[in-house]
C-alpha positions as CSV (number, residue, x, y, z in Angstrom):
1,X,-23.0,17.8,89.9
2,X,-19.6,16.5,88.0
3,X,-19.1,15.6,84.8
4,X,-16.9,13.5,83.4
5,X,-15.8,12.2,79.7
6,X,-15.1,8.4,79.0
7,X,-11.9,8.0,78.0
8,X,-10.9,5.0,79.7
9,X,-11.8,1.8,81.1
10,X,-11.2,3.4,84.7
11,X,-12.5,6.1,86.7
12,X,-9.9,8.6,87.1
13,X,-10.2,11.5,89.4
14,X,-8.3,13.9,87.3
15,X,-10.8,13.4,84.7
16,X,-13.5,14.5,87.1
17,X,-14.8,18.2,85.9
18,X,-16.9,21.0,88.3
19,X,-16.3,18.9,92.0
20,X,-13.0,19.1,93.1
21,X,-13.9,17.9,96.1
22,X,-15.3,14.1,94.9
23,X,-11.6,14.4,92.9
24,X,-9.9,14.8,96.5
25,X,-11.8,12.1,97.9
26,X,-11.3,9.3,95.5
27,X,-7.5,10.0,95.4
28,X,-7.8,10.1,99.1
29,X,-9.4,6.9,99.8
30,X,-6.9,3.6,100.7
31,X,-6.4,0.6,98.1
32,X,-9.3,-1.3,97.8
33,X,-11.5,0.9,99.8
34,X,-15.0,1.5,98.1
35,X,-16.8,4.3,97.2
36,X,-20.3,4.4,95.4
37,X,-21.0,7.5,92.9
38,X,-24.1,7.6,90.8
39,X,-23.0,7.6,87.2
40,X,-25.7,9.1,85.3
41,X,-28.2,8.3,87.9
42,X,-27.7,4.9,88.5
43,X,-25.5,3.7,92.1
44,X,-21.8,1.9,91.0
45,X,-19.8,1.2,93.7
46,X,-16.2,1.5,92.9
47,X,-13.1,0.0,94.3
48,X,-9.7,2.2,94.8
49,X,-7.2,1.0,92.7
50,X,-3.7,-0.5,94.4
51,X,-0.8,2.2,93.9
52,X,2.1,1.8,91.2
53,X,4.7,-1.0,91.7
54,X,7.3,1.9,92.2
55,X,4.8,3.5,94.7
56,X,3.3,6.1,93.2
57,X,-0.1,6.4,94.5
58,X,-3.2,5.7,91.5
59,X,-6.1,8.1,91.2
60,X,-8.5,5.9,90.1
61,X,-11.3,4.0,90.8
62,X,-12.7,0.3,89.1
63,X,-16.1,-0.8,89.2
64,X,-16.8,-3.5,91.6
65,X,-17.7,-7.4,89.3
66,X,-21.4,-6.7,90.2
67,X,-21.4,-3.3,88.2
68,X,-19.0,-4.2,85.5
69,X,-21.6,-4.6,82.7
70,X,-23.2,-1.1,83.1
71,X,-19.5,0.2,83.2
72,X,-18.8,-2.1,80.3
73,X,-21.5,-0.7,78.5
74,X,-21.0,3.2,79.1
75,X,-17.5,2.1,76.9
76,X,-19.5,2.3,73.5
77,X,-19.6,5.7,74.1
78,X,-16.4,7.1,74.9
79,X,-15.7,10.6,74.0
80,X,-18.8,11.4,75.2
81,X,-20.0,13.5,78.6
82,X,-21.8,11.3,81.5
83,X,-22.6,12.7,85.3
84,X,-20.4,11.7,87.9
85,X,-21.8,12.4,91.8
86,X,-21.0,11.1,95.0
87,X,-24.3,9.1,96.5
88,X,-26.0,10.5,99.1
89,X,-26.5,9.4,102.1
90,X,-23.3,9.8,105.0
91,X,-21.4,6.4,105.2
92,X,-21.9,4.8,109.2
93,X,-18.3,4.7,110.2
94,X,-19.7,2.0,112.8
95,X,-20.5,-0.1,109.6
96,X,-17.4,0.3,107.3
97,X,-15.5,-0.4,110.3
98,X,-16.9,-4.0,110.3
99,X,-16.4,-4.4,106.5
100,X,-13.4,-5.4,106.7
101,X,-14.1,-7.6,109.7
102,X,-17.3,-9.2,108.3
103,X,-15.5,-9.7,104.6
104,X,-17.8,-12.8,103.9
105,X,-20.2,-10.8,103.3
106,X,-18.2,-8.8,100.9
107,X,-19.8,-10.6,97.9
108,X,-21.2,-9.1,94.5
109,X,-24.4,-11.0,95.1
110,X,-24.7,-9.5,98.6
111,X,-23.8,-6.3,97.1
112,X,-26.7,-6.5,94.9
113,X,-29.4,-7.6,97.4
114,X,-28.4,-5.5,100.4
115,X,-27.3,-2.1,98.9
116,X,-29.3,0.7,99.4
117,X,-31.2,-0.7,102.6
């Protein structure tokens, strides 16, 4: 299990501490690509972020508008240490494939009712 301290108001992989290889995969994933890690327990589902204007590519990860509160809230307590793990489960390639095609359905309330089914 990673750890992580708050620092900022994004996710960033070089802050990620005992998994180099969750580090490798967020900086690895395309803009805009999601990935869900369990943040002291709970699920948040993450968006990459775009990379730089000058095209350096950016490590880190936002929360997704559904999970923004609970990421909000974890703020109060920056400095300190919270768990950072990638969700288990193995993604269905067959399924991310149609994300992008099916993108009405790419909505935080359907987020919220059909995740984890």
């Amino acid at each position: 299990m990673a750890t992580m301290i708050i620092r900022d108001d994004v996710l960033w992989a070089r802050h990620i501490e005992g998994d180099p290889d969750l580090a490798r995969r967020i900086r690895a994933l395309p803009a805009d690509d999601a990935i869900v890690l369990r943040i002291e327990g709970r699920p948040v589902r993450f968006r990459k972020m775009r990379d730089g204007r000058d095209g350096r590519p950016t490590a880190g990860v936002r929360p997704d508008p559904a999970f923004a509160e609970f990421w909000k809230a974890l703020q109060a307590r920056r400095g300190a240490m919270i768990t950072v793990e990638p969700e288990a489960g193995a993604v269905d390639p067959y399924l991310l494939s149609l994300s992008a095609t099916l993108s009405e359905w790419n909505s935080p309330e359907d987020a919220a009712a059909y995740d984890g089914l």
